[in-house]
C-alpha angles and dihedrals in degrees: 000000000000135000120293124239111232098203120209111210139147123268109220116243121254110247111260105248117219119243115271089028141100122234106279122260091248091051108150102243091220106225117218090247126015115227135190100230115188104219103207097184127132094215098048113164135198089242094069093046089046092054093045090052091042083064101051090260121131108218123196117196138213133171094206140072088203084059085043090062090051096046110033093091086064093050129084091203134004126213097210125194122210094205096076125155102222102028143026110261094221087056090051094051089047095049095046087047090051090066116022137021091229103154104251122184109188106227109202153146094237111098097183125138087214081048095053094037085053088051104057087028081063098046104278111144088209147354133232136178136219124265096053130160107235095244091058086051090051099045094051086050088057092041093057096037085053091055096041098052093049112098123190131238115305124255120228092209138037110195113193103157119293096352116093122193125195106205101186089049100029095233126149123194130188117198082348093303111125114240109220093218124184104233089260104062093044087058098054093040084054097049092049089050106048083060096049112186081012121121109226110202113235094237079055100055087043093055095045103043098025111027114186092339110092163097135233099251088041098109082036102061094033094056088052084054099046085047099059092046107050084048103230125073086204090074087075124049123199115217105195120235087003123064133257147286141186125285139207122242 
C-alpha cells in the first residue's frame, strides 16, 4: 500500500440564518473535512454531486474506468460502480489498489453476499448497495476517512536491509556507515521506506515532502542524490509513469 494524502482544504461556511426563521432548506451540512471524491460512475446524476457539495465535498465525475485509471491520484476518495461500460469494477478497484491507498467504496446494484466479499477481497475499503439514503452514504465516507486519515503509533526505526533509519534522530546507516542526508531526502527516503514493495505515486510524494512548495523535476533531483549517497541506484526504483519505491541492493 502506499502512503495516504492528508488533503488540506477549506470547509464552506454554513448561511447565516436571519433571526425568527428557521435554516433554510438549502442550508450547506459542513462536513468535518471537505474531499475531493472522483464519482466513476456511467449513470452520474446531478442529485449525488448535489449532495457531495452540499456537504462541503467537492465531486468530480466520470463515466469511465479507463478515466478512473488516469484521476484517481488527484482524488482523496473514489465512489466506484461495478456496472462500467469499458472495464470490470472490480479490476478497476484492483488496479487503483496496485498502485495508491486512496480510500475506494464501491457504490452498485448488485446486493450479493459473493458481490460484496469480491469487492473488499479486490481493495475496496466498503460496500454499499443501491438503493441508499444519502446519510448512510455520508456516514460510510467519514467512517472510512476516519479511518484513512488514523495512523498508528510511530515507529523509532525502519530496517530494509542493510539500510538502517533512525526515525527519532533522523539518522540513516548503510553497512553500518552513517549516510549525511538534507531534510528533505531523509523524508522521502523515509517515506519510501515505511511502504516497503509498495509504488508511491510521485504527486504523492510531492504532496507529502514537499506540500505546496515545489518544482516539476523536485522528486526527480532529489531521488539521483539520494542515490549517490546511499551507494547503490538500485535503492530507488523508478516505476514509470507511475512513481518509486524502494529497492533492494
Amino acid at each position: 500500500m502506499t502512503a495516504q494524502v492528508l488533503p488540506e482544504l477549506q470547509m464552506s461556511a454554513p448561511r447565516p440564518v436571519r433571526p425568527g426563521q428557521g435554516p433554510p432548506v438549502s442550508a450547506p451540512v459542513v462536513a468535518a473535512t471537505a474531499w475531493r471524491v472522483l464519482v466513476v460512475d456511467p449513470d452520474i446524476g446531478d442529485p449525488l454531486a448535489d449532495q457531495l457539495r452540499r456537504h462541503g465535498h467537492e465531486p468530480v465525475g466520470v463515466t469511465q474506468g479507463s478515466a478512473a485509471l488516469q484521476r484517481h491520484a488527484d482524488a482523496d476518495l473514489v465512489l466506484l460502480a461495478l456496472e462500467l461500460p469499458d472495464l470490470d469494477g472490480l479490476e478497476v478497484c484492483r488496479a487503483i489498489r496496485s498502485v495508491s491507498r486512496v480510500p475506494v467504496i464501491i457504490v452498485t446494484a448488485r446486493q450479493s453476499e459473493l458481490d460484496c466479499v469480491l469487492g473488499l477481497q479486490a481493495g475496496a475499503d466498503d460496500y454499499v448497495t443501491k438503493p441508499y439514503g444519502t446519510r448512510e452514504l455520508m456516514a460510510r465516507i467519514e467512517a472510512v476517512m476516519r479511518r484513512a486519515q488514523w495512523q498508528p503509533t510511530a515507529v523509532e526505526e525502519i530496517r530494509h536491509g542493510s539500510l538502517l533509519i533512525d526515525v527519532n534522530s533522523r539518522r540513516v546507516s548503510v553497512d553500518g556507515a552513517e549516510v549525511a542526508l538534507t531534510r528533505k531526502e531523509f523524508d522521502l527516503l523515509c517515506l519510501l521506506a515505511s511502504y516497503p514493495d509498495t509504488v508511491v505515486p510521485r504527486k504523492q510524494l510531492l504532496k507529502q515532502v514537499w506540500g505546496d512548495s515545489w518544482s516539476r523535476r523536485t522528486v526527480d533531483t532529489h531521488v539521483s542524490s539520494l542515490r549517490g549517497k546511499l551507494g547503490d541506484s538500485g535503492w530507488i526504483v523508478t516505476v514509470r509513469g507511475v512513481g518509486f519505491r524502494l529497492g533492494h541492493r
